[in-house]
Structures are given as structure tokens and as C-alpha cells.
N, C-alpha and C positions, 0 to 999 in steps of 0.2 A: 685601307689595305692596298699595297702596292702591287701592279702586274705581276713581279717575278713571288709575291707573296703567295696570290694568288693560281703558281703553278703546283706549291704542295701536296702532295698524296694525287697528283694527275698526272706528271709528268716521268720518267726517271731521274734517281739523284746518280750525284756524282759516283759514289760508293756502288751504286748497282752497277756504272760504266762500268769500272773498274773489277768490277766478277764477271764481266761477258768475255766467254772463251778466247774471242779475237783481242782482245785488252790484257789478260791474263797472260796470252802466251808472249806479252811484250816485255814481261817482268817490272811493273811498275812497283818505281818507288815515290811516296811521298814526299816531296823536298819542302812545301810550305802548304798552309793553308788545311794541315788535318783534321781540325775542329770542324768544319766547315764542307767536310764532305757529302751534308744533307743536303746540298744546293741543289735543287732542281735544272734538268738539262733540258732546255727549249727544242734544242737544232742544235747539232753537227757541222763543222766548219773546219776544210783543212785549207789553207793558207802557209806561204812558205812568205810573201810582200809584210815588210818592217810594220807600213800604214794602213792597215786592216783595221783598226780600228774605228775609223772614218764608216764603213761597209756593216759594222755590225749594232745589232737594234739591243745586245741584252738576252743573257740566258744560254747562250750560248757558246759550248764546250768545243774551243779551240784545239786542233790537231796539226803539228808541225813539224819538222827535223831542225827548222831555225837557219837554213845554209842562207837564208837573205839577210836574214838578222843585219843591224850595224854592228862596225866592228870594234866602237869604243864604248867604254863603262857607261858615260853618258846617254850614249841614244839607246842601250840595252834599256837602262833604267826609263826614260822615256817610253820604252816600245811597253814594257811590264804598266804602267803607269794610266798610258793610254787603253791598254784593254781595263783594267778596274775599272776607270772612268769611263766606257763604254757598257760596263752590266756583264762582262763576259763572266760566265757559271768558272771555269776554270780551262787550264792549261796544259796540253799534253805530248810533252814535248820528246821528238827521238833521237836517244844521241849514240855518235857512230859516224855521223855525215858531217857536220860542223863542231860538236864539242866533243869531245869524250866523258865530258860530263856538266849539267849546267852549271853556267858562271854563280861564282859567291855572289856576285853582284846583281844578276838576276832572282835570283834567292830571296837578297836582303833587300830587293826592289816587291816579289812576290808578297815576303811575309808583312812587309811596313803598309801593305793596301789591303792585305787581309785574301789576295788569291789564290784559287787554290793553284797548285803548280807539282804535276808529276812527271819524273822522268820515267821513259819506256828504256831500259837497257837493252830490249832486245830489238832487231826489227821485226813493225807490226806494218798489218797491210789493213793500210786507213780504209782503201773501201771497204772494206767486210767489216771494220768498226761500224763506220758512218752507217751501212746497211742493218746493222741489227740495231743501232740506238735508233735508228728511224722508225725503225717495225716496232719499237717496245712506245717511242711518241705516239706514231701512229693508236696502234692496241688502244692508247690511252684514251687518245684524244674520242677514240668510238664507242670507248666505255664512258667518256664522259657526257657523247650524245646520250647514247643511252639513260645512262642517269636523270640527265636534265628533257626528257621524254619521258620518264617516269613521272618526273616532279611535276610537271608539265600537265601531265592527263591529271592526277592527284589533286593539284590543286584546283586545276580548273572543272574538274566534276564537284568539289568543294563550293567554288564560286555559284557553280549553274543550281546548286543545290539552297545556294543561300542559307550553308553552316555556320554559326556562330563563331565568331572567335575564340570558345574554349575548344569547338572543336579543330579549329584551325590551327591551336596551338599543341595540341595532342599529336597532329597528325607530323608535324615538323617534327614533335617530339620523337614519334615515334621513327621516324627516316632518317632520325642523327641519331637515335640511340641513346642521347642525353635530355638532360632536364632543360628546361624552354620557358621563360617569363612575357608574359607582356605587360609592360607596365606604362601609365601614367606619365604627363610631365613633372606630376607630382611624384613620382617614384612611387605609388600607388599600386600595387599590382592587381589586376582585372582577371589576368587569367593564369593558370599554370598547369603544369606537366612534369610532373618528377622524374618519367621515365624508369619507375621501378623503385629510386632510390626513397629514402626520407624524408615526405615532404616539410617535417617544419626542420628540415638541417637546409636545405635547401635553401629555404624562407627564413631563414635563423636570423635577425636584422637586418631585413632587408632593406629598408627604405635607408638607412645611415650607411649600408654596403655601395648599394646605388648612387648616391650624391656623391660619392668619394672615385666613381668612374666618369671620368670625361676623355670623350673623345672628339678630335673634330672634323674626320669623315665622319657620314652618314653611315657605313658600313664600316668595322675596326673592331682589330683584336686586343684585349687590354692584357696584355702580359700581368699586370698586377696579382687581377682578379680571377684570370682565366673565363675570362668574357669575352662572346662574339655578341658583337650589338650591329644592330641595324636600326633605323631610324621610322616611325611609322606616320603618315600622312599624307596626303592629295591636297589637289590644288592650292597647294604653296600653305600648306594650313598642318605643322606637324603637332602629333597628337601625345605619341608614346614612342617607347621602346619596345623591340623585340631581343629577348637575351636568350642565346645559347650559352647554358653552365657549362663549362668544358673545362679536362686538367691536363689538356693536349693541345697545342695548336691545329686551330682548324684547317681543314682543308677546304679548296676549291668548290669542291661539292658544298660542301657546309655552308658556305658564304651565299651558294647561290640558292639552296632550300630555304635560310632564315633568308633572305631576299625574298625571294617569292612567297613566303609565309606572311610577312610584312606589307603586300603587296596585295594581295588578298584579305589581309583582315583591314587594311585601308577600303580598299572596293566593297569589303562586308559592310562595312559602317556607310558608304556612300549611298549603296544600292538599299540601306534597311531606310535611312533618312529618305531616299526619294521615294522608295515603295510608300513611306508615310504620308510623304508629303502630296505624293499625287493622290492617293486615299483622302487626305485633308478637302484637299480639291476637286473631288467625286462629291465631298460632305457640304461642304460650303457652297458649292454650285444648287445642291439640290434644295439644300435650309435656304438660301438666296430667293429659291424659284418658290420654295412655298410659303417666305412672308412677305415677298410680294407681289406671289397670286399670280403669277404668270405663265405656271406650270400645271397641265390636264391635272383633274384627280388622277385617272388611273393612270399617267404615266407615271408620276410621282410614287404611286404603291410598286408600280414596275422596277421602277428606276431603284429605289429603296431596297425592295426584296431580292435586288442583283446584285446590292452592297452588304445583303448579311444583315437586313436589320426588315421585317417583317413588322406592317403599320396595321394589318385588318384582323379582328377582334381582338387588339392590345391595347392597357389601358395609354393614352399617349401623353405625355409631360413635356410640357415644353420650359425652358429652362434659359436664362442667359447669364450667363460669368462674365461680368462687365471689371475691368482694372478702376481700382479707384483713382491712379491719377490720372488727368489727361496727357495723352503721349506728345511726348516735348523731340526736338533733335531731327533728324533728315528722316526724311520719306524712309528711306530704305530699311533704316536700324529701326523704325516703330513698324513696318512689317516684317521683320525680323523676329520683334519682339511679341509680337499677335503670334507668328507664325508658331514658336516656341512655347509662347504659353498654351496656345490651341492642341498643340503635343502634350502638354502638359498635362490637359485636362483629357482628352482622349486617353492618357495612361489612366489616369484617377479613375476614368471609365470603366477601363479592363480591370482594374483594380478590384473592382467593388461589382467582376461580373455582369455588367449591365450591358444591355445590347441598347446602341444608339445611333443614331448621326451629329458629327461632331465637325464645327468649322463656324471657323474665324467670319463674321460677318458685317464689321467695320474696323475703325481704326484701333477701340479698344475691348470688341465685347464677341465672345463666343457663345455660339449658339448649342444649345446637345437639344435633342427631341430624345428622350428616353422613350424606349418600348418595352413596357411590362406586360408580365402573365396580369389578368382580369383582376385577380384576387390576391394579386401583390399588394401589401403594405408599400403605398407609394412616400409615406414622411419617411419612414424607414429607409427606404430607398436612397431621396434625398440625402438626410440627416449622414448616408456612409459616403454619396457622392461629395460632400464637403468635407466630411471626414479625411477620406482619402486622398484630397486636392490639397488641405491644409498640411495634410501629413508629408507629401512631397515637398512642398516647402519648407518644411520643416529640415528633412534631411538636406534641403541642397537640389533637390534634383528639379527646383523651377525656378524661373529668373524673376519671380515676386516673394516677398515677402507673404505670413500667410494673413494677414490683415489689408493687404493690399488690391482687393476682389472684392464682388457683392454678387451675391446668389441671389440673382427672383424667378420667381417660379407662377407660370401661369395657370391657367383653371385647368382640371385633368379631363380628357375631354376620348372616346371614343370612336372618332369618326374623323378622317384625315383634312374632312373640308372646315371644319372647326380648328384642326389645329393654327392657323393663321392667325384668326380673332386671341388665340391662345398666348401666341407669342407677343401678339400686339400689347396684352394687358403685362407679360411681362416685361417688356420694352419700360412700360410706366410705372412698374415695381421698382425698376432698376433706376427708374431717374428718380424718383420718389425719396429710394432706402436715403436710411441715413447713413452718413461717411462715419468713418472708423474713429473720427477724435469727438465723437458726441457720445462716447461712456453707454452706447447701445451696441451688445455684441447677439449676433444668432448665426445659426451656420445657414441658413435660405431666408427669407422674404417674401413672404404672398401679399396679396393685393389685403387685405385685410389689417398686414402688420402695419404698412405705410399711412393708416387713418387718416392722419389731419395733412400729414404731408403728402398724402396722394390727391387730397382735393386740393389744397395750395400748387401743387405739379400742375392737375388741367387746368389750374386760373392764371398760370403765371405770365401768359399772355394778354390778359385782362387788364385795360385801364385803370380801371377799379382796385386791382391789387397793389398794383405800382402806383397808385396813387395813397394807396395804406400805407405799403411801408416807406414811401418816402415822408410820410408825415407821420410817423411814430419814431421814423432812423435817420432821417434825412439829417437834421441838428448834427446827432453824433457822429454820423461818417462823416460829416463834412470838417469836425474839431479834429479827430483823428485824422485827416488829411491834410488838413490844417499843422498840428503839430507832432504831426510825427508817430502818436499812443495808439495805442489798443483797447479803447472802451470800449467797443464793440464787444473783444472778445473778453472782454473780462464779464461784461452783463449778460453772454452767452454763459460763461462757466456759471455766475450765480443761479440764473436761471434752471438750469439743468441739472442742476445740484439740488432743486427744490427749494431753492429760496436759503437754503443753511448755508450761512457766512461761514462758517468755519473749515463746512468741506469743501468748499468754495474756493476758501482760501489757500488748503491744502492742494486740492487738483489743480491751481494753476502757478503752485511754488514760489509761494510769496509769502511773506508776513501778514499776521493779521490786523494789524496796524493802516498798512500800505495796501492791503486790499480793501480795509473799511473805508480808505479816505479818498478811494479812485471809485466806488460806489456811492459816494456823499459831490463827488467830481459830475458823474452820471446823472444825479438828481437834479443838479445844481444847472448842468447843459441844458438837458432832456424839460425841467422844470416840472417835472416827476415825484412821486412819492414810493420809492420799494419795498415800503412797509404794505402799499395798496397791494390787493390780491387781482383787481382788475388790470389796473395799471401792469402789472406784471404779467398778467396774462396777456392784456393788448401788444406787450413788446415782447414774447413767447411768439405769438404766431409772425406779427411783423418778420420776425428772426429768422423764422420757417419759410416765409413766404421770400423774403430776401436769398433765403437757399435757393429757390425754387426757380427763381430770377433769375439769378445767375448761372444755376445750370443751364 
């Protein structure tokens, strides 16, 4: 939107000049430019010097008798030429003193620029013009403080308030008098305010109305659609639109209410993401301090009960949501990613009512301490806290997949100085569980479900173990290193399939042919029999115990 766009509905147009008593009694006639008489008048400017144009910024309604003028066709049309091309509002010229009436040439100089250009036939006494257009600026310009002190206290008791964005958009709605979108980059819309009208005429295809507006300020009026848009985002990071529906061009005001509307609901989303995130980091400092025990008992119940989450006579569940892959890429974007997912799971929280303490506690795994009523169904509890976590992911609203996480869950314990030992056994649930492509799904994990793999976990330090499965697996990883295959994984899928060739052959989408004969490949390395049920077992736990290792 341009400066002099920006004077509409604040300043006087040209048309009100010309009804002020001192203008009227000059008997003006329009000579060019009468389409054109909504142009807003900035400043008053009487000049009788040819080169005034030099001197003037735009908007500005020129007052002359012209006795300086040049006296050939050419510098006229020059002198006409040079104000357009200076922004001057228009032209008001007295004839009597130098013309008897303005030149044709001046004329066809006005109308080929598009300025406007009135003759006064009578004499007018420019000060008392100049002095009442300045009172009607002025007036303006105080109503326009005014206004933007309105807007001003409105939005910023909005801000201290820490209103949502629907109501942020209500409130703009309601100080323009029309209907107000916010939407998405995706042309998405988040919020609305019909302002009285129809809301689905409003909304009537909206997202294919929106793609079909571009502008390239940040702030702009789309003649098309009769859209005022503004642009909404912080620290160099845009997010959405703000649209004022209008079937009027806006004014000044308008531009600078969807402004500060925009403006504010960027700050609402800044200031909600840090209230989180510092909250995140009250939770994580405190789950930090009590798995590893270096925070008093009772400061810890203090510290807690200050957070909204009350540890003494509740049953307490300690919990870790660990990502199943390990985080790959720069330091910053894998705590990025902790940081977001830890939001994540903190909604899923609220979701499912539960009061807890929630926060990111290393590079992939968040920690919740759940705090129940005594007599709470704690699987119940569980079984919605995954629920709820998978469900986000579902729609979108977290940056994992919902098979990309493992729930364990430690022993449920009463007494805050046991929660620690609590976390610790789910620490080794969570290294235990099994990953997502071993055809075992549950929404949590306790130390019980992880059996054989939870003692293969504390052995996997053990000379003893690594010297098993080097000598059950040692052969075959080293062929498939060797050439390139995957026999490992292929005697993982038989395995796991219970020894059936066929669904075997299916879960790893092969033929049954070419999986029988990379099994007969297997035996042939390994010097094995997988018809044996021992033999099968011994490279069952190898297999496990190999997981274990490498985690």
C-alpha cells in the first residue's frame, strides 16, 4: 500500500476542498481530472515559481494565479508534467491575473497525467483556503491519534492478557465492522469473525479464493477480491495471513488495526511457545534433579507442588517416551526436535487430564512422572496417555510418526524417594523394548513385557554374551559384509515368524522360492540345521542378544 494510499478516509479529498466556503466563493470549475476528485489532500501549497515541483513531497494540493508560469506551450506542458511526477493531489489555479482562462495546452498537459486541475473564476483569498484545509488535516490527523490510542490500549490489554488468536481476531473484527480471517500458509483458516454477516458465505471456498490473491507487500489491498491482507510472523519466520473482507477500499485506520492485529496474534503465538517452553524447562530441570538424585526430598515435593503437580499421597508413575530412531543432523535441529516432541507429549498429557511433570531428558527421550488419585486405574491411565500421543501423530500435530516412540513405564511407587529406582528400571524397559519392525506392537512396556530381552540388556556388557553371539553370528555377518546380503535379516524374519516359511516369506516380500534358497544359503554358512528347534533357539537369543549390543 502506497503513502498517498494510505491517506484515505484521514485526510480531506479533493471534492471536500472544493465545498469549503473560501473555495466555493472562487466559483471553481473542473477543467481535467474529475474522476479523480477522491484524492486525498496532505498540505496546502500556494506557489506562483514555474519549478515548484523540485520543493514538493506528494499529496499536495497546489494553489496559484500562474503570473510565473512560462510563457511557451512547452514549459506549460513541462510545468503540468513535473507536478504529476511529483505526487501533487491537484491543481487550483486563479485566472484573471495571467489567463483569462487556462491554456488548452495546459489542459491536455493535465488530463494526459491524470491531474486533477480546477479553475477558480473568481478571486479567492488563498489564505483562508490554506487555513481551513489545514484545520480539516489537522482535525484529522487528531482523530487519527485518537484512533490508534484506541487500538493501542485494545490490543495491548489483549496481549497482557494473553488472548488467543480467535479472540484477537474478533476484536479487529469487531473495530473494522467487517469480517476478519486468519489463515495459514496453507490458506488454512484458524480463525474467524464474520462480524455479523454469513459465516459460510464468507468461508464459501475459501482456500481456492485465497491462492488466487497474491500480493507482494506484506501489507496490500487486492482490488480483485476486496481483500486487506497483512502478513503474520516474527523473527523472520512468516506464518499466516491476516484478511480484512471489505467491498470498500480501506482506509488508513483499517491498515493500521489489521496491522497491529497481525502483530499481536504473531506475539500470542511467541509468548504461548515460551510460556511452554520455559514450563518445559521448570519440568526437565526438576525430572533431571530426581533421576539423578541430587535434589532434597522435600525440595523436590516443594519445587513440584509450585508446578501444579502435587507428589504426596499420589500413586507416582514414572514413564519415559524414548524416539526410536537415533537423532542424526546438527546439535541444534535434534534439540529442536526433543524440544517439539516434549510439547508433544505434554499436550497428550492435557489431553487425557493427567497432572504430571514433563521434559526432555536427553538427546531422544522424555521423561513424564504421572501423579494419580491412590485409586486410579494407573494401565488405564497409561493405555490413554499413548492413546492420545499416537492420536497427535496421527492428525499431524507432532514431528514423529506414531510408531516412531516406545513407552516404558517403571514400577508404580508411592513415595517420592523411590521414584528415582522407578525411572531407572524404566530407563532399561526402554532399552530393552523391542523396535517397531520386530511385528510386536503394545502402546507401554513394563519391565516384565521385555523377559528375555531385558536380561540380554544387563548382559550386554558381558564378555560372555559377546562372545555368544559372535559365535552363533559371527560367520554370517561377516558373508553379508562380505557380499553385500542380508542373511541376517532374512533369518531374523524367519525367526520371528515362528519358524513358518511362508509367512516369512511373505513379511519380508520375496518369493517363496528365493526365500527358501537364501535359508538353505544360511545353513550352508552358519553349518546349521533350521529344521533344529535348538539350533533355532540358540540363534533367537544370539539375535536378541546382538540387539542388545548394539544398542
Amino acid at each position: 500500500m502506497s503513502p498517498l494510499d494510505r491517506l484515505a478516509g484521514i485526510y480531506p479529498t479533493v471534492a471536500e476542498v472544493l465545498a469549503l466556503p473560501a473555495v466555493r466563493a472562487g466559483a471553481p470549475v473542473v477543467r481535467s481530472g474529475g474522476g479523480s476528485l477522491d484524492r486525498s489532500v496532505r498540505w496546502t501549497h500556494v506557489a506562483e515559481v514555474a519549478d515548484v515541483a523540485r520543493l514538493l513531497h506528494g499529496g499536495e494540493l497546489l494553489l496559484t494565479t500562474g503570473v510565473l508560469l512560462p510563457e511557451d506551450d512547452a514549459g506549460l506542458t513541462a510545468w503540468v508534467r513535473g507536478l504529476a511526477e511529483a505526487g501533487v493531489t491537484g491543481v487550483l489555479v486563479e485566472v484573471g491575473r495571467r489567463f483569462d482562462r487556462i491554456p488548452d495546452v495546459v489542459v491536455a498537459a493535465a488530463s494526459g497525467s491524470e491531474l486533477v486541475l480546477v479553475e477558480l473564476t473568481r478571486e479567492v483569498r488563498f489564505a483562508v483556503v490554506t487555513e481551513q484545509v489545514h484545520a480539516r488535516i489537522v482535525d484529522a490527523q487528531l482523530a487519527e491519534l485518537r484512533a490508534s490510542d484506541e487500538v493501542h490500549a485494545a490490543f495491548t490489554e489483549l496481549t497482557v492478557e494473553g488472548a488467543p488468536p480467535t479472540e484477537i481476531v474478533r476484536q479487529v473484527a469487531t473495530m473494522a465492522g467487517r469480517p476478519v480471517v486468519l489463515e495459514n500458509l496453507a490458506h488454512q483458516v484458524l480463525a474467524v469473525d464474520a462480524a455479523g454477516l454469513d459465516l459460510a458465505s464468507v468461508l464459501d471456498g475459501w482456500e481456492d479464493r485465497s491462492r488466487a490473491v497474491r500480493v507482494k507487500e506484506r501489507t496490500a489491498y487486492d482490488d480483485t477480491s476486496g481483500w486487506l491482507l497483512t502478513t503474520v510472523g516474527a523473527r523472520g519466520q512468516d506464518w499466516g495471513r491476516l484478511v480484512l473482507v471489505t467491498d470498500t477500499p480501506p482506509t488508513a485506520r483499517d491498515s493500521m488495526l489489521l496491522e497491529r492485529g497481525a502483530a499481536t496474534v504473531a506475539l500470542s503465538r511467541l509468548v504461548e511457545r515460551d510460556r511452554e517452553s520455559l514450563e518445559r524447562q521448570s519440568h526437565r530441570t526438576l525430572l533431571s534433579g530426581i533421576i539423578a538424585g541430587s535434589v532434597a526430598l522435600t525440595e523436590t515435593t516443594a519445587r513440584a507442588q509450585a508446578l501444579g503437580v502435587p507428589l504426596e499421597g499420589r500413586s507416582l508413575t514414572s514413564v519415559l517416551v524414548r524416539l526410536a530412531a537415533a537423532p542424526t543432523g546438527p546439535a541444534l535441529e535434534t534439540q529442536e526436535r526433543l524440544r517439539d516432541f516434549a510439547e508433544t507429549v505434554s499436550a497428550a498429557v492435557r489431553d487425557t487430564r493427567a497432572v504430571a511433570l514433563v521434559g526432555g531428558v536427553d538427546d531422544s527421550t522424555v521423561a513424564v512422572l504421572l501423579s494419580l488419585p491412590p485409586r486410579e486405574d494407573v494401565d488405564r491411565a497409561l493405555e490413554r496417555l499413548s492413546a492420545a500421543l499416537a492420536k497427535r501423530a496421527a492428525t499431524g500435530r507432532a514431528l514423529v510418526a506414531a510408531d516412531d516412540w516406545v513407552m516404558a513405564v517403571g514400577s508404580v511407587v508411592a513415595q517420592i524417594r523411590d521414584v528415582r529406582r522407578a525411572f531407572l528400571e524404566a530407563a532399561q524397559v526402554a532399552d530393552a523394548a523391542p523396535s517397531g519392525d520386530d511385528g510386536i506392537a503394545r502402546p507401554y512396556y513394563r519391565l516384565p513385557d521385555v523377559r528375555l530381552r531385558g536380561l540380554l540388556h544387563l548382559l550386554r556388557d558381558d564378555a560372555r554374551l559377546q562372545t555368544f553371539v559372535e559365535r552363533e553370528l559371527g560367520v554370517l555377518l561377516a558373508h553379508d559384509a562380505q557380499h553385500g546380503s542380508d542373511l541376517v535379516g532374512v533369518l531374523r524374519t524367519y525367526l520371528t515368524s515362528g519358524r513358518n516359511k511362508s509367512a516369512a516369506a511373505d513379511a519380508a516380500h520375496m518369493s517363496r522360492p528365493s526365500f527358501y534358497e537364501r535359508l538353505h544359503r544360511i545353513e550352508r554358512v552358519l553349518a546349521v540345521d533350521l529344521d533344529s528347534v535348538e539350533s533355532c533357539l540358540s540363534l533367537h537369543v544370539a539375535l536378541l542378544g546382538l540387539d542388545a549390543i548394539r544398542r
